[in-house]
N, C-alpha and C positions, 0 to 999 in steps of 0.2 A: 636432400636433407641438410639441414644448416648444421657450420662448423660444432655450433654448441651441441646439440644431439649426439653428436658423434662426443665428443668429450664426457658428455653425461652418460654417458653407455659404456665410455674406457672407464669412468671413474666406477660405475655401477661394477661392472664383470671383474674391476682387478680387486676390488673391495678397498674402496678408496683411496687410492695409489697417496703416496704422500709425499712423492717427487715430480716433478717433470719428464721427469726418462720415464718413469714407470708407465703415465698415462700417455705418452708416445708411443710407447707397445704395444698398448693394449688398443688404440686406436689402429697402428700399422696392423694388427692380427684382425680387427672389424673387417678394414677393407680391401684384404686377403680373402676374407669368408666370401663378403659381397663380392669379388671377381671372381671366386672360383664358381659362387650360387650362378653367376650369369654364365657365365662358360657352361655350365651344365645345362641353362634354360637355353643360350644357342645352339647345342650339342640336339638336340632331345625337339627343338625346330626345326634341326636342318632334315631329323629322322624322318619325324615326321610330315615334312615337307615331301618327300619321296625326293631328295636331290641326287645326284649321282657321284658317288663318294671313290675317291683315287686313291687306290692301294698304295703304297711305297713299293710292293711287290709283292711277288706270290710263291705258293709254294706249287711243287706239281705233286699227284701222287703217281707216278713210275709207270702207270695205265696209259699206253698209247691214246686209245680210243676216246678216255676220258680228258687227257693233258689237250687233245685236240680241242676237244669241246670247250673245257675251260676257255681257251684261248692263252694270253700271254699273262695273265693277270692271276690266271693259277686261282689256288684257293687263296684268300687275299690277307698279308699282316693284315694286326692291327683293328680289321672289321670281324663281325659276326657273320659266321654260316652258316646254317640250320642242315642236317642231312635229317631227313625223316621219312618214317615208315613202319608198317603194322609188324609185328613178326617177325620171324625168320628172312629180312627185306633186306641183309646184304650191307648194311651202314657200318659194321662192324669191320666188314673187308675194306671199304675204301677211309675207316680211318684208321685201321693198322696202315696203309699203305703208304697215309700220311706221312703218320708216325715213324714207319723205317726213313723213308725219305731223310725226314726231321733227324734223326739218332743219329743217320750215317754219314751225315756231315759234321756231325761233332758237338751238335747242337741239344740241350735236353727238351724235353719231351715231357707231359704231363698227362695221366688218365684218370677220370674222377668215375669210379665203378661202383656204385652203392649195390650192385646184385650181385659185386664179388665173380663175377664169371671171368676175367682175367685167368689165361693160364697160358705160363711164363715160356714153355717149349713151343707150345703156340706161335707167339708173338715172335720170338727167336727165327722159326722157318718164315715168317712173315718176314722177317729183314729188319725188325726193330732189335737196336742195339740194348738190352733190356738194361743193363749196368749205367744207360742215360735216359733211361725212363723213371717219372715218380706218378705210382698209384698211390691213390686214396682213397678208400672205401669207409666214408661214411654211413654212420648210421644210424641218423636222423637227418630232417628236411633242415634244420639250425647248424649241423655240424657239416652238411653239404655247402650250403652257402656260404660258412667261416672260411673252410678250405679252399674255396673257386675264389674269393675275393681273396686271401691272402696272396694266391697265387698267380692272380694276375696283375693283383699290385706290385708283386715283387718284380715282374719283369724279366725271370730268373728263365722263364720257360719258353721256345718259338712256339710251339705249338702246345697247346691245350684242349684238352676234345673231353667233353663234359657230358658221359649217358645220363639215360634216363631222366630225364628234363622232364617235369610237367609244371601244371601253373600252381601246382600246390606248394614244391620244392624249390622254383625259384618262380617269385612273383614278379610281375610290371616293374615293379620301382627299383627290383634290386638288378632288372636285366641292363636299367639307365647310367646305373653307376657302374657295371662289368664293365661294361663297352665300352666306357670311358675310360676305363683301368686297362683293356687291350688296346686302345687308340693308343693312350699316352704313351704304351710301351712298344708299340708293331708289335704284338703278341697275336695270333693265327689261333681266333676264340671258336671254336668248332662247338658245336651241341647236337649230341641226337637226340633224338625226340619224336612221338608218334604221330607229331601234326596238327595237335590239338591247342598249343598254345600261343595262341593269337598274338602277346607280345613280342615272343621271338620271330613270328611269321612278321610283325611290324620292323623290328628292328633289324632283321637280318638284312646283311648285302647283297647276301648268296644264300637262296635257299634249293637244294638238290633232292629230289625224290625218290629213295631206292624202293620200287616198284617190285622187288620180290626175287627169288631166287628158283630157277629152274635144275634137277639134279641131271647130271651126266653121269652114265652109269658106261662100267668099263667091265669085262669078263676076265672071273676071277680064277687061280688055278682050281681052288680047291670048295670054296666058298660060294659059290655061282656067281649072283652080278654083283660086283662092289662100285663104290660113288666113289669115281674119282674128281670132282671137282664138282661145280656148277655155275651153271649162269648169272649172273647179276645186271637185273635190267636199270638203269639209273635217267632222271628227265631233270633239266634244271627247267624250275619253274618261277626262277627270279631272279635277277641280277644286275644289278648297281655297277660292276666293276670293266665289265667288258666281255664275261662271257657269254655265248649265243645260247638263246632258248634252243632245248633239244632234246634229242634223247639218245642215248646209246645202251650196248649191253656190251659187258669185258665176263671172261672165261676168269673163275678164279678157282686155283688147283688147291681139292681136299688133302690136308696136312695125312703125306703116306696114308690118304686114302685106301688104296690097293690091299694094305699089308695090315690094316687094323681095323677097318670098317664094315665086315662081309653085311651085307644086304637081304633080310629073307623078305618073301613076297613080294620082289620086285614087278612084278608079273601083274600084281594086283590094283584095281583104283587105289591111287594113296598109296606111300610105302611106310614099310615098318624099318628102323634102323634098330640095329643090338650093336650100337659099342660095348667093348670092355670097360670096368671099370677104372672108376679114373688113375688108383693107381698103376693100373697095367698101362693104359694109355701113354700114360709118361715114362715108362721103360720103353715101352715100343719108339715113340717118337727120341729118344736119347740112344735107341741103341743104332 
């Protein structure tokens, strides 16, 4: 585009500057837009490209089993990784596991929870330092997306682990500018999600399949059988960064399981759990 075009645009946008300097601004800000518009359109080529994109580094989550598989490259700054899965599939344990990781270095920590399931003695026996953690629970699909872009623009955060994803609450166009907002920052953009959204399955570096949760049952004194933990089966089934396609499963132990969870029907196809209420729950787990 010729010089003049560009002047007729600064003059247009500043409302007809009546200096020199003024329409020098308003042209340096044109072609600011235009480098950043291209940076985005080679960003969003290279995605698409399927290229193979180099972490700065990674995080581990504290899982033998798992930090193996990763490889060296961990869960990786800076990119997206999708964990995903139906149900009760276990994604929630390996990104608390993150998350402590992330806290216990000194680092904050970010959870965007729109089902509100967060609970705070929970994440504490998980090993997340909760006093470096920020929850958000939005509640709307517009007040979800304000809060995931704020805060990964800010840069404020290493890790960020974003539930409940679908293609309704965060669309195509807005997963192109995240991404670019955790690149620009090495921010560690984590999403869980049921599997079902095509853009994140495009965009992600790392995508990890938690395959579902098996219970281990421990004998109780008084109770009969109580869950003391359970299995968590996990397959990467994508990776850009250096980790190997695979599968593993890690033991992950029920918060005082033993002492608050008794178990009836264990005996039976399918079980039935009776926790206590949740305020009991949280005396038990603080006492």
């Amino acid at each position: 585009m010729p010089e003049e075009a560009f002047g007729k645009s600064s003059h247009l946008l500043a409302g007809h500057p009546d200096t020199p300097e003024k329409a020098s601004f308003c042209l340096y800000d044109i072609r600011q837009m235009r480098s950043r518009r291209d940076s985005l359109a080679e960003l969003r080529h290279e995605v698409a490209r399927g290229s193979v994109l180099q972490a700065p580094h990674g995080w581990t989550t504290g899982i033998p089993v798992v930090d193996a598989m990763l490889g060296d490259a961990g869960i990786p700054a800076g990119r997206l990784t999708e964990i995903f899965g139906r149900g009760s599939c276990g994604q929630t344990s390996l990104a608390y596991a993150l998350l402590a990781g992330c806290t216990q270095t000194g680092n904050l920590g970010a959870l965007l929870d729109p089902a509100g399931e967060f609970f705070a003695p929970a994440a504490e026996t998980a090993g997340i330092v909760v006093s470096r953690l920020i929850v958000v629970r939005p509640d709307s699909p517009a007040a979800y997306r304000h809060a995931l872009d704020t805060i990964l623009r800010s840069g404020a955060c290493a890790i960020v682990v974003a539930g409940g994803i679908t293609p309704e609450v965060l669309p195509g166009r807005h997963c192109v500018r995240l991404l670019g907002a955790a690149c620009k920052n090495g921010t560690a953009f984590v999403a869980l999600s049921d599997g079902t959204h095509p853009d994140l399955a495009a965009y992600a570096s790392l995508r990890i399949h938690a395959g579902g949760i098996q219970p281990l049952w421990a004998s109780g004194a008084d109770a009969g059988p109580c869950l003391r933990g359970y299995d968590v089966a996990l397959r990467i089934v994508k990776s850009k960064v250096g980790a190997r396609l695979g599968e593993c499963t890690f033991e992950a132990t029920a918060i005082d399981a033993g002492r608050w969870w008794p178990v009836a029907h264990a005996h039976q196809a399918g079980w039935v759990a009776h926790p206590p209420a949740r305020q009991d729950a949280r005396h038990a787990l603080q006492s």
